[in-house]
VOGU-3710 file (C-alpha; in Angstrom, 3 decimals, decimal comma):
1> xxxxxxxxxx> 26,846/94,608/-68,303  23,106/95,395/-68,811  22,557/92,814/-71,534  24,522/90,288/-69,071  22,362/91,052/-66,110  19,113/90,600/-68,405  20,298/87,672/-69,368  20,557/86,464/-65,785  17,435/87,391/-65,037  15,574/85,938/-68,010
11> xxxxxxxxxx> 17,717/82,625/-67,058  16,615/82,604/-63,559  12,863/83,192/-64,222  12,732/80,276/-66,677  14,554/77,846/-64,051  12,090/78,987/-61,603  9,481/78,201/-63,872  11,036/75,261/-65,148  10,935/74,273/-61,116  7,411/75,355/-60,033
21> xxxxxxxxxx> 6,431/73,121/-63,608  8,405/70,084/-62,310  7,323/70,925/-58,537  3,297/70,844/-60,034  3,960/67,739/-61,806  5,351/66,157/-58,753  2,314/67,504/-56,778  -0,084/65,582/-59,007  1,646/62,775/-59,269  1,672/62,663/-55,470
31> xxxxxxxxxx> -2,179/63,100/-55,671  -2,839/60,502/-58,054  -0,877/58,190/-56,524  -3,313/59,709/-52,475  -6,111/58,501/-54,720  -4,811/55,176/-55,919  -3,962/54,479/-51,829  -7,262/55,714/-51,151  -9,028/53,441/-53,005  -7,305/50,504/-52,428
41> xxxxxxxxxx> -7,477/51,183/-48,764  -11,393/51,543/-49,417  -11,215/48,455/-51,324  -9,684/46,553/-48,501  -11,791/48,094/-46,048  -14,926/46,599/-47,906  -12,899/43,183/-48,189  -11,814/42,891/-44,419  -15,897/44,125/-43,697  -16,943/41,030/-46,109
51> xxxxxxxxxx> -14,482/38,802/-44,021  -15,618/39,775/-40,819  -19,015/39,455/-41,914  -18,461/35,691/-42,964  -16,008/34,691/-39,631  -19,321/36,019/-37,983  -21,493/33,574/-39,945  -19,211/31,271/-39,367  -18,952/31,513/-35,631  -22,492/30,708/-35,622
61> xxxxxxxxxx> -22,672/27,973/-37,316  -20,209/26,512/-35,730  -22,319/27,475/-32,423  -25,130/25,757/-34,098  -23,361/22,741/-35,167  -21,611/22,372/-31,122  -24,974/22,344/-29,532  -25,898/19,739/-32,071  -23,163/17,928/-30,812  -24,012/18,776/-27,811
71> xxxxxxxxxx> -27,548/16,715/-28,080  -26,617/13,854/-29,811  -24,065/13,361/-26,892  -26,896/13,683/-24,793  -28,832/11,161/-26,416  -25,929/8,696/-26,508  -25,744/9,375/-22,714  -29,300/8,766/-22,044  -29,250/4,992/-24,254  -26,257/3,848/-23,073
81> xxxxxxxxxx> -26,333/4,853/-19,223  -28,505/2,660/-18,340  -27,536/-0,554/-19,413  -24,017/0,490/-18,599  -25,001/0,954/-14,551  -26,922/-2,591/-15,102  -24,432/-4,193/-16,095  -21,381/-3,159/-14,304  -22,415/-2,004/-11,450  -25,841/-3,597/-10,352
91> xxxxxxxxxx> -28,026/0,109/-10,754  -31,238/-0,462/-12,531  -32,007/3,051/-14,164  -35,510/3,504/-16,186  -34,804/6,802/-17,634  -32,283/9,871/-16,973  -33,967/12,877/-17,982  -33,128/16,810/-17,898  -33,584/18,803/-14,788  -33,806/22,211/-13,450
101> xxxxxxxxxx> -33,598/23,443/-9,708  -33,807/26,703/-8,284  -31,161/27,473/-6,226  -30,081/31,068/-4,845  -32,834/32,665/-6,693  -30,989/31,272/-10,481  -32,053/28,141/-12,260  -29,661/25,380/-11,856  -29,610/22,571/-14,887  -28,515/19,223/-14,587
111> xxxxxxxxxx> -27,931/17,339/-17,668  -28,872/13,727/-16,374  -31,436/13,006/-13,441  -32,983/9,823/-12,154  -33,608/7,292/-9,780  -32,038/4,354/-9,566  -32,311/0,530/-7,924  -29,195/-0,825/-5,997  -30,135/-4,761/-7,200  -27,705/-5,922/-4,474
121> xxxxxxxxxx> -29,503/-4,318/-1,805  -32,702/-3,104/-3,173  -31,442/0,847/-1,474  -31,945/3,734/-3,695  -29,682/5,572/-5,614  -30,048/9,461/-7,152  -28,282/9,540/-10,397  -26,639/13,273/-11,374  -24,995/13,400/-14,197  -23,547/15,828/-16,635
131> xxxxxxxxxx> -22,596/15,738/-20,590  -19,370/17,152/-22,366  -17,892/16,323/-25,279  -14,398/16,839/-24,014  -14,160/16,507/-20,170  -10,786/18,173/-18,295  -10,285/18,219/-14,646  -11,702/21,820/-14,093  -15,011/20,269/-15,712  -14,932/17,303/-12,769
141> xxxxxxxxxx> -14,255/20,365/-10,050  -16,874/22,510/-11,452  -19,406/19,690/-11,617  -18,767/18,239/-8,564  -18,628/21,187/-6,405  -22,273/22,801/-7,871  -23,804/19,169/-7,479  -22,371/18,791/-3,493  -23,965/21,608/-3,628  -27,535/21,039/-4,943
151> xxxxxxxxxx> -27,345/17,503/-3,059  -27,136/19,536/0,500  -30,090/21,846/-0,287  -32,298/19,039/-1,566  -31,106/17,461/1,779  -31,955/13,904/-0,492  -31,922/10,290/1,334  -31,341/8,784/-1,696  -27,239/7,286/-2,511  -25,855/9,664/-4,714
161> xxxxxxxxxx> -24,010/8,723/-7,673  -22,563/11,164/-9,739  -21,354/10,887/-13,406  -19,606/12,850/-16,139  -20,130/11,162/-19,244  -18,602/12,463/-22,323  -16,763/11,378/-25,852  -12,949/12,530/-24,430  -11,034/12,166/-20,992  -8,251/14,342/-20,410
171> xxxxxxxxxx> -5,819/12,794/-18,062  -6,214/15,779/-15,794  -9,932/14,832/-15,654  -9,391/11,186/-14,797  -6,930/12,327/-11,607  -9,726/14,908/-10,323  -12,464/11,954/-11,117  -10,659/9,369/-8,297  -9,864/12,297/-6,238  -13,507/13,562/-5,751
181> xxxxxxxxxx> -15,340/10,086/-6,319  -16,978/11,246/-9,841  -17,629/8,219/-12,504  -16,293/8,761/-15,482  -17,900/6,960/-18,729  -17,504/7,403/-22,737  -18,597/4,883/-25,152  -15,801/3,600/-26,055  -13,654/2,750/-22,708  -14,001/2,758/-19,252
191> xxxxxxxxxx> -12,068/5,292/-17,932  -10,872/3,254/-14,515  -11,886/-0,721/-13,195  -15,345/-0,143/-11,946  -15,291/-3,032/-10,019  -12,906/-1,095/-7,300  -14,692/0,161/-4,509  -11,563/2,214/-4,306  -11,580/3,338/-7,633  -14,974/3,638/-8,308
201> xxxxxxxx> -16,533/5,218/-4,928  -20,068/6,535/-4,362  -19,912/10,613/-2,904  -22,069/10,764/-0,552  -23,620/14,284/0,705  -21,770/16,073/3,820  -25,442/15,512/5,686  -25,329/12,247/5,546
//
């Protein structure tokens, strides 16, 4: 009975140790394997750092490269203008230049400014215009409203005319465009028959 109950005993201290062994290997396995998450999570840390980091570059270049766009739009707008209200709808224009106003106490910029000559009638005309490179109807709402706007502070004498020129016309922009009385003109089509009064109507200021 004593030998037997030795026995026992010896038995179950070598399965416990035979279980805290396996238990220890298990442990450090588990740890190893902590690490190995560890450092790939470090890794991708420094990876998803390095991405943001270029997106960031990216974004600004692609800032860079919009107002780029952005000028040579411009430019195109300040050529072509010109001969454009000469030709199809009697306006002789010398040159439509960048302007700033104060207004409210905050600096308000217009993209296109300048005086024009009704040939018809010889009566001025005040040119405001404004340059996108993709114009939607909120852009004709926004523009329109700041330059009724400007127009009733300057309290000008002077026909206005006002014109959204740009290298895309979204059909919501071509609605809001008859609706208000705001020209619309890209390079490469007329957006609506100029030659309709209806069409093609001259805003006049609320003082007028």
């Amino acid at each position: 009975m004593g030998c037997t109950l030795l026995s026992l005993l010896r038995f179950s201290r070598s399965s416990v140790n035979s279980d805290v062994a396996g238990l220890k290997r298990q442990i450090e396995e588990f740890s190893k394997e902590l690490r190995e998450v560890k450092d790939t999570t470090n890794m991708l840390a420094d990876k998803v750092d390095k991405l943001a980091k270029s997106l960031s570059e990216l974004s600004k270049e692609v800032s860079k490269l919009s107002d780029v766009v952005g000028f040579v739009v411009e430019d195109v707008a300040r050529m072509l203008l010109p001969f454009w209200l000469s030709r199809y709808m009697g306006i002789k224009v010398e040159n439509l230049n960048r302007a700033f106003f104060e207004r409210e106490g905050r600096i308000v910029e217009v993209d296109l400014f300048g005086e024009g000559i009704d040939e018809k009638n010889g009566g001025k005309v005040l040119i405001i215009g404004e340059v996108k490179s993709r114009i939607h109807g909120n852009d004709v709402k926004t523009f329109h409203e700041k330059t009724i706007k400007l127009l009733e502070e300057l309290k000008e004498t002077r026909t206005p005319l006002l014109i959204i020129f740009g290298l895309y016309t979204h059909p919501t922009a071509e609605m809001e465009a008859k609706r208000r009385g705001v020209l619309l003109v890209t390079p490469y089509n007329i957006v609506w028959n100029i030659n309709s009064r209806e069409q093609c109507e001259i805003i006049r200021s609320p003082s007028d």
